[in-house]
C-alpha positions as CSV (number, residue, x, y, z in Angstrom):
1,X,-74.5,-42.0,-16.2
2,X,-72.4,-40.5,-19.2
3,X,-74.9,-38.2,-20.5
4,X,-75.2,-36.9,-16.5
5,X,-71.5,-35.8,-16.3
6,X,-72.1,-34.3,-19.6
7,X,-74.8,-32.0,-18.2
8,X,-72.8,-31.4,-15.4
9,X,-69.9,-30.3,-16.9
10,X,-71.6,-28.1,-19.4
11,X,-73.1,-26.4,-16.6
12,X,-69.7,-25.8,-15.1
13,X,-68.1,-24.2,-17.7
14,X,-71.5,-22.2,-18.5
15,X,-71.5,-20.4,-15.0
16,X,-67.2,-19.9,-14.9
17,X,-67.9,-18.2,-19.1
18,X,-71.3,-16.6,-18.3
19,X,-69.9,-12.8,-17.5
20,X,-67.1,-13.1,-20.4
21,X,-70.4,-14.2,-22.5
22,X,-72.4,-11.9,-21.8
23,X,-69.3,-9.1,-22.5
24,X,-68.8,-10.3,-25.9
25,X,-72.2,-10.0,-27.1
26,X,-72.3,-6.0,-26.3
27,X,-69.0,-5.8,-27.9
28,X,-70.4,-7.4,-31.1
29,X,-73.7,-5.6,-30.8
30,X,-72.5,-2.5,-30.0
31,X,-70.3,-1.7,-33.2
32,X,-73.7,-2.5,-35.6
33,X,-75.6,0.0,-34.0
34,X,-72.8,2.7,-35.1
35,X,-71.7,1.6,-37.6
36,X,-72.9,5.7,-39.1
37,X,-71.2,7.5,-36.3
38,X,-68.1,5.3,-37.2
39,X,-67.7,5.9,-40.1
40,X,-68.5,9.4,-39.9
41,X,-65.9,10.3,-37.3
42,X,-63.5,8.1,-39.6
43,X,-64.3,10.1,-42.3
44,X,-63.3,12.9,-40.7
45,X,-60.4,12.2,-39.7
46,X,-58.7,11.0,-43.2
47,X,-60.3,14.4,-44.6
48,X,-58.3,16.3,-41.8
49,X,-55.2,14.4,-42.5
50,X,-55.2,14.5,-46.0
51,X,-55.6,18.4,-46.6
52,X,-53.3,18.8,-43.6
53,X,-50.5,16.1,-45.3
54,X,-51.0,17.7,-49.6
55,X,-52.1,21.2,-48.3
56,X,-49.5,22.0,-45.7
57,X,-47.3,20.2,-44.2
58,X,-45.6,17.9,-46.7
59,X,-45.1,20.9,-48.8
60,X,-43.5,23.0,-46.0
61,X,-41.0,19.9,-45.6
62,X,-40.3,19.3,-49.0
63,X,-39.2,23.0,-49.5
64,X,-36.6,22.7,-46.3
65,X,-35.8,19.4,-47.4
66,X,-34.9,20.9,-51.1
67,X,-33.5,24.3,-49.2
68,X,-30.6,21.7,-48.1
69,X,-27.5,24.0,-46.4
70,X,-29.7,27.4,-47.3
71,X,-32.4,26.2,-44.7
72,X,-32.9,29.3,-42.0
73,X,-34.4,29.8,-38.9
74,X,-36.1,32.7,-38.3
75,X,-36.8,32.9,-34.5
76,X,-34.9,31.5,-31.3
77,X,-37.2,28.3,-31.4
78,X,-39.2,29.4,-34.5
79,X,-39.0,28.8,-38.4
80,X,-41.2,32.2,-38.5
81,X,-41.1,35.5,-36.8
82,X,-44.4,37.7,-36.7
83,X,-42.7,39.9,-34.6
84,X,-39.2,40.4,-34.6
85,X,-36.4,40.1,-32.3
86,X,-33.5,41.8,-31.6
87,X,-30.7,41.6,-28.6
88,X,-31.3,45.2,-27.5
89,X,-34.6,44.4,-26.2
90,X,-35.3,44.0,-23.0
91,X,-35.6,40.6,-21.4
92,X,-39.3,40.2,-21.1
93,X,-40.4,41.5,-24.3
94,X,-38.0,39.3,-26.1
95,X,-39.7,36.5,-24.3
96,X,-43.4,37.7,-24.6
97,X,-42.3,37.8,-28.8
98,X,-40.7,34.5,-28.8
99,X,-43.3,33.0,-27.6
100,X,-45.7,35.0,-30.3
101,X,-43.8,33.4,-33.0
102,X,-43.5,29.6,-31.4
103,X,-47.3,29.6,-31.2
104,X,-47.1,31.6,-34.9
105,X,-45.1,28.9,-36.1
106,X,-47.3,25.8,-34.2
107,X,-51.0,27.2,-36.0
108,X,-51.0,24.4,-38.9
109,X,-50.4,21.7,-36.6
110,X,-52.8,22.3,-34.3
111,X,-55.3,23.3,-37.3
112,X,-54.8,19.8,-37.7
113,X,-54.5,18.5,-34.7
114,X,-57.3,19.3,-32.8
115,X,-59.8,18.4,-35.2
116,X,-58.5,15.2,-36.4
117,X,-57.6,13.8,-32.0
118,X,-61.7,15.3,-31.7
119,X,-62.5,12.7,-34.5
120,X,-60.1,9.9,-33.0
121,X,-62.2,10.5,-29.5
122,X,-65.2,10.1,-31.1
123,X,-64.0,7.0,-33.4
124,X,-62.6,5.2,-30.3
125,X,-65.6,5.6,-28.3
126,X,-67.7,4.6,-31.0
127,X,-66.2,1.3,-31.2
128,X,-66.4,0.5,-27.6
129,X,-63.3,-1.7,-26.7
130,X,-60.3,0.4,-28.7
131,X,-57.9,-2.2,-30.6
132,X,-54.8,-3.4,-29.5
133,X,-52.0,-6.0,-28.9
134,X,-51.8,-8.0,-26.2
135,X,-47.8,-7.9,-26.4
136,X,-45.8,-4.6,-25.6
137,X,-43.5,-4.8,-28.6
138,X,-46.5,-5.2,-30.8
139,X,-48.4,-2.1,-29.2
140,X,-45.3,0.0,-29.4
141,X,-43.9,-1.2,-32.8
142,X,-48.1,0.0,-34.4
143,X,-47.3,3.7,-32.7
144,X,-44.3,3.9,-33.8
145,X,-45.1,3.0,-37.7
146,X,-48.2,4.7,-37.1
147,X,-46.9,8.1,-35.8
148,X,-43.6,8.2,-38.7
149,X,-45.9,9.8,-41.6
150,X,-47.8,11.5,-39.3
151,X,-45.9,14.8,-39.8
152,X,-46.6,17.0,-36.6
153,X,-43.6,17.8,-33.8
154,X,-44.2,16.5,-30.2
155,X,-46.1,19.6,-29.4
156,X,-49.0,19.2,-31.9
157,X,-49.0,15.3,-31.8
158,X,-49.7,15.8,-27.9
159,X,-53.2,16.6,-28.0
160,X,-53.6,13.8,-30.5
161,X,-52.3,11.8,-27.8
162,X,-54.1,13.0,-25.5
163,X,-57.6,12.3,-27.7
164,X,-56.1,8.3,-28.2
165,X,-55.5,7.9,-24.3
166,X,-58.9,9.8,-23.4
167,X,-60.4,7.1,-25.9
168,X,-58.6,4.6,-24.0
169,X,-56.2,3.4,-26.7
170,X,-52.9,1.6,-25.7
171,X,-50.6,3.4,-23.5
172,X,-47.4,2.6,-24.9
173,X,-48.5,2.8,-28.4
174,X,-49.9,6.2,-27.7
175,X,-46.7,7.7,-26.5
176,X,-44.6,5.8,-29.6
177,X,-46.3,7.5,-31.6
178,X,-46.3,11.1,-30.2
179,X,-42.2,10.3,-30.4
180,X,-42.2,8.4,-33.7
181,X,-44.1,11.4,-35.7
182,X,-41.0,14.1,-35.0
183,X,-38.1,11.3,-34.8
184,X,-39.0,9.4,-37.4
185,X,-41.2,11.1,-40.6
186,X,-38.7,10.1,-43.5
187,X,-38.4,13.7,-44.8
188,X,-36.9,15.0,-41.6
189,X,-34.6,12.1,-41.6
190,X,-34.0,12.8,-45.0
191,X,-33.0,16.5,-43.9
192,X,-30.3,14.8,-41.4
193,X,-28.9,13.1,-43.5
194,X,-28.2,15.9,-46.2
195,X,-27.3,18.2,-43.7
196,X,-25.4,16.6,-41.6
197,X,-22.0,14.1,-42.1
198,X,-23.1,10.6,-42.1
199,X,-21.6,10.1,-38.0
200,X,-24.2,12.3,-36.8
201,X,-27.3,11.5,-39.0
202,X,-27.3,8.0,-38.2
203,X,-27.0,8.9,-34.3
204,X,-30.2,11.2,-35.0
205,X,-31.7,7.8,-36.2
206,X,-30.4,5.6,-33.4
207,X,-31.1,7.8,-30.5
208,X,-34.7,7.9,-31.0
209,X,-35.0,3.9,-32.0
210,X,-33.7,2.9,-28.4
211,X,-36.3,5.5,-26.6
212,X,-38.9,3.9,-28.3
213,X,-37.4,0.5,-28.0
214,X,-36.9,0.8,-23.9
215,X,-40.7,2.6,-24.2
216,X,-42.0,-1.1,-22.0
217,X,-40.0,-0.3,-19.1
218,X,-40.3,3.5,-19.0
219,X,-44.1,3.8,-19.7
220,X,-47.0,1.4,-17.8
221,X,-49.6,0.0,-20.1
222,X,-53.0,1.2,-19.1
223,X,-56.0,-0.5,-18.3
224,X,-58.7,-1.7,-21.2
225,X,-61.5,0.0,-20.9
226,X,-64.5,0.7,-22.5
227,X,-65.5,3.9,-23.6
228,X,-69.0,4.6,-24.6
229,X,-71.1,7.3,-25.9
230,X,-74.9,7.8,-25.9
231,X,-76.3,6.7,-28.7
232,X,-79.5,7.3,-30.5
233,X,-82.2,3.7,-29.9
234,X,-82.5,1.8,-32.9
235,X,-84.8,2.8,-35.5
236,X,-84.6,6.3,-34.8
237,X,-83.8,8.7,-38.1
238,X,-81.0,9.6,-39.4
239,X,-81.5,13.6,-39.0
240,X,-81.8,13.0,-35.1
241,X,-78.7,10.7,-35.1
242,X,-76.8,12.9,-37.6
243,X,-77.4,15.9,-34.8
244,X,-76.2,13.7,-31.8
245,X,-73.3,13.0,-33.9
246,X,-72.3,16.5,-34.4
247,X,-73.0,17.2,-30.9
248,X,-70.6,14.7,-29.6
249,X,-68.4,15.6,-31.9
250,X,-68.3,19.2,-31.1
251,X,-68.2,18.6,-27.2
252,X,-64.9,16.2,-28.0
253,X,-63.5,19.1,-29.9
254,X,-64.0,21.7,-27.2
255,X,-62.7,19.6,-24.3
256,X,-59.7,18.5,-26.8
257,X,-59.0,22.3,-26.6
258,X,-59.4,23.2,-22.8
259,X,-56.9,20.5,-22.6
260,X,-54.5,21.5,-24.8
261,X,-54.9,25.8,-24.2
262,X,-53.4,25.8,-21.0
263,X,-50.1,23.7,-21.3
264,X,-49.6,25.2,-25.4
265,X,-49.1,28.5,-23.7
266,X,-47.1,27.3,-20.4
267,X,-44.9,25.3,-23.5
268,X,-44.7,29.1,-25.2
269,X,-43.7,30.7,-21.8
270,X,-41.3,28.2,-21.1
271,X,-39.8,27.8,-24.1
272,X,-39.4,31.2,-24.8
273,X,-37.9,32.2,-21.4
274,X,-35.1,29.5,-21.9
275,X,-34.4,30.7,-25.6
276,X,-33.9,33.9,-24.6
277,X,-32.4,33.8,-21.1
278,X,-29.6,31.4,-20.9
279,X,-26.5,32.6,-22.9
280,X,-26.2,31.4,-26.4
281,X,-22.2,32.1,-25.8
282,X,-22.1,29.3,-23.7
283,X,-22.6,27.1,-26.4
284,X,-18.8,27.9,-27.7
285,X,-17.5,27.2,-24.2
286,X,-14.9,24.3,-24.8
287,X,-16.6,20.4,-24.3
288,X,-17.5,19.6,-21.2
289,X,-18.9,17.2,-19.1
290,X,-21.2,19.1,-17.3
291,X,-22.1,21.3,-20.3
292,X,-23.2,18.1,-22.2
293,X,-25.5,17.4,-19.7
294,X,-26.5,21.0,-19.5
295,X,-27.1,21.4,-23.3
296,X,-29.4,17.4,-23.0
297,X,-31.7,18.7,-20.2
298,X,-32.3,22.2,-22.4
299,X,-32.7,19.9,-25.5
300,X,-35.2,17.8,-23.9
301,X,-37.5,20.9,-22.5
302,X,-37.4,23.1,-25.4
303,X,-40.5,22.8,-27.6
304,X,-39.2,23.2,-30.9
305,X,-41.6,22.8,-34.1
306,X,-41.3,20.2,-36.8
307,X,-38.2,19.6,-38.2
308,X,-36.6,22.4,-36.3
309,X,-34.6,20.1,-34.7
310,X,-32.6,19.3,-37.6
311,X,-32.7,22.9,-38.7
312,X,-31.5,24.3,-35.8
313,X,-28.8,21.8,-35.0
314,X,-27.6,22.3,-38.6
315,X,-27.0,26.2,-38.2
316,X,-25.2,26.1,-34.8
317,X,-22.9,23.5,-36.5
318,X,-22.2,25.6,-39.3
319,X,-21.6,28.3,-36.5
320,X,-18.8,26.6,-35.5
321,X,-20.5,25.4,-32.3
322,X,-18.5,22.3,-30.7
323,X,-19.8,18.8,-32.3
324,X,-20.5,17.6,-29.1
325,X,-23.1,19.9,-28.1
326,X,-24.9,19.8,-31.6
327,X,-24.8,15.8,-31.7
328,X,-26.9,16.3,-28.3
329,X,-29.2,18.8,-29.2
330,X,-29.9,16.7,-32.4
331,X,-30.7,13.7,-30.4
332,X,-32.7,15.6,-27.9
333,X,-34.9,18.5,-29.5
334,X,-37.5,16.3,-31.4
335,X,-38.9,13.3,-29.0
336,X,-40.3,15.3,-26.8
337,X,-40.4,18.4,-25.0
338,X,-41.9,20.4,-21.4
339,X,-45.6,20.5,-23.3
340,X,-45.4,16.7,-24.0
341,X,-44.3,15.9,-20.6
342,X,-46.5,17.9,-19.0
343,X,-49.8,16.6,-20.4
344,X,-48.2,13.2,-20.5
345,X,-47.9,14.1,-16.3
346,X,-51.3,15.2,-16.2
347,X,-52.9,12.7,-18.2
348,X,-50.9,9.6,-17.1
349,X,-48.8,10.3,-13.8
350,X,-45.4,12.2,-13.6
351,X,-43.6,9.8,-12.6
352,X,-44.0,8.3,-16.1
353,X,-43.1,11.6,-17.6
354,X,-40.4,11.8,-15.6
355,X,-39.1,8.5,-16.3
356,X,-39.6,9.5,-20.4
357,X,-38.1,12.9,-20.0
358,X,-34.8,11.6,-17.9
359,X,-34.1,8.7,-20.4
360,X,-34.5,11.5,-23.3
361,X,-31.6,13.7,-21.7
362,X,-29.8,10.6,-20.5
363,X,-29.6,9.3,-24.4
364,X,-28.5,12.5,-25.5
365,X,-25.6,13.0,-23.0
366,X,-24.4,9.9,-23.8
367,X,-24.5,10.8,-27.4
368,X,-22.9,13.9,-26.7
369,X,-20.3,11.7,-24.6
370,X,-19.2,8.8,-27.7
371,X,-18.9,12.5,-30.0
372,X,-16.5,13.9,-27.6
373,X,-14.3,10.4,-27.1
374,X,-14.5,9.5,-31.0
375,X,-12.1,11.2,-33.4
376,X,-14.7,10.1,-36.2
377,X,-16.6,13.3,-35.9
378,X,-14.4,16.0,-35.4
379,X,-14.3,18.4,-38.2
């Protein structure tokens, strides 16, 4: 009679664990079989990264980093200028060059970008079921540690982000770290803090922390899914597999690009036409509540390269321009920007970029609020 329930309860919990079974043995299955394509679309991806971080970018930071108060900015939202501007132009060719030089400016990180987000697609859907944790905090704290050394602004960290969600990585720790890699890479911060009294440096820390911090209740957690690609059948030689490889690769890579293309140049357009169309006299308008808020929404669209933030902050405070209005544009300019948002909106749903993009301007008014109550950082 013992031995009967037995049976009978094993076949219970067979038929309630059957589909969950039957999912983990793909799962384990599945990585053995390509375990090659792995490890080649790994590969490729440190490669990218590592020129890109000794070849590039690390070096460009160092040098504005050891720059300290000589740091310059060539262009309205710029470090270079292949085509200069002056004030005597008209309107639309100073907007047309501006947004020459942003995209000028943007080449090395999408050099890197796009072929190192085509290699993440390829990695993620290689593995099948993309890793993650099963708490909010611990999905958000990985992006954000993740995106710090990254080195990229918000604008070529998008189509990163946009290769992790297509591979359906984590949500939340997608978007922490798209904002972590311009907030937080310790050689911008370093930058602030050299730059900039200690008041305001530490507020360029803070501001960013909470965003990411609050990221749980501004941005939904996606679905897991798994994401497949056709693979060679076992067996079959490594020339044939070698070519499907390169093939995926290659299509991941192109796609990458058609979605990035369009919303770079709307970023460029944008960007440019708010540079060089809203007065840059207002800026020395005495404090104000609505110009705070003014200056936070401006600072939250413009799409400003890496560590331009910093750099442009610094010379409209040694302008003379009110604290107030530079504590905000500090705050605001590097998290994210109307390229971000807008693939974020496509990608995800607007309301989420919405919800990101208000909390952005919302955390920079009030930090352009506590300058202009507290006597600590006036001149």
């Amino acid at each position: 009679m013992l031995n009967l329930l037995v049976d009978v309860q094993k076949r219970r919990v067979r038929r309630r664990l059957g589909p969950l079974m039957s999912t983990t043995r793909v799962a384990v299955s599945t990585p053995s079989r390509r375990s090659l394509e792995v490890s080649l679309a790994a590969l490729i991806a440190v490669g990218v990264i590592l020129t890109f971080w000794s070849q590039q970018r690390y070096p460009a930071l160092l040098k504005k980093l050891h720059a300290g108060t000589g740091v310059k900015v060539a262009g309205a939202i710029s470090f270079d200028a292949l085509l200069k501007v002056t004030p005597e132009m008209p309107a639309p060719t100073r907007v047309m060059r501006t947004s020459v030089n942003w995209l000028y400016t943007n080449r090395f990180g999408m050099y890197f970008a796009l072929p190192f987000g085509a290699a993440m697609m390829t990695l993620l859907a290689g593995m099948g079921a993309p890793k993650r944790f099963s708490s909010a905090a611990g999905n958000v704290l990985c992006g954000a540690v993740a995106g710090a050394p990254m080195g990229v602004c918000t604008n070529c960290a998008t189509p990163v982000a946009q290769s992790l969600l297509v591979g359906g990585a984590s949500t939340r720790l997608t978007v922490a770290a798209m904002i972590s890699s311009p907030s937080f890479n310790p050689v911008v911060v370093a930058m602030a803090f050299v730059l900039f009294p200690l008041p305001l440096a530490v507020m360029r820390v803070v501001v960013p922390a909470v965003l990411i911090a609050t990221l749980p209740l501004l941005v939904r957690e996606n679905g897991l899914a798994v994401r497949t690609i056709a693979m060679p059948a076992d067996g079959e030689a490594l020339g044939p597999r070698l070519v499907a490889f390169c093939h995926v690769y290659l299509g991941n890579l192109l796609r990458l690009t058609l979605l990035t293309l369009p919303w770079m140049l709307l970023a460029a357009l944008v960007g440019a036409l708010a540079a060089e169309t809203i007065p840059a006299y207002g800026t020395h308008l005495p404090v104000s509540v609505a110009g705070v808020i003014c200056v936070a929404i401006l600072g939250t669209l413009l799409p400003v390269p890496m560590a331009l933030d910093v750099a442009l902050a610094y010379v409209l405070y040694h302008a003379g321009v009110p604290v107030a209005y530079v504590a905000v544009l500090l705050c605001t300019l590097g998290p994210v920007s109307v390229y971000s948002l807008s693939a974020l909106g496509k990608q995800l749903d607007w309301r989420t970029s919405l919800r990101l993009g208000g909390a952005v301007a919302l955390l920079g008014c009030v930090a352009g609020f506590v300058v202009m109550l507290s006597p600590m950082f006036s001149r």
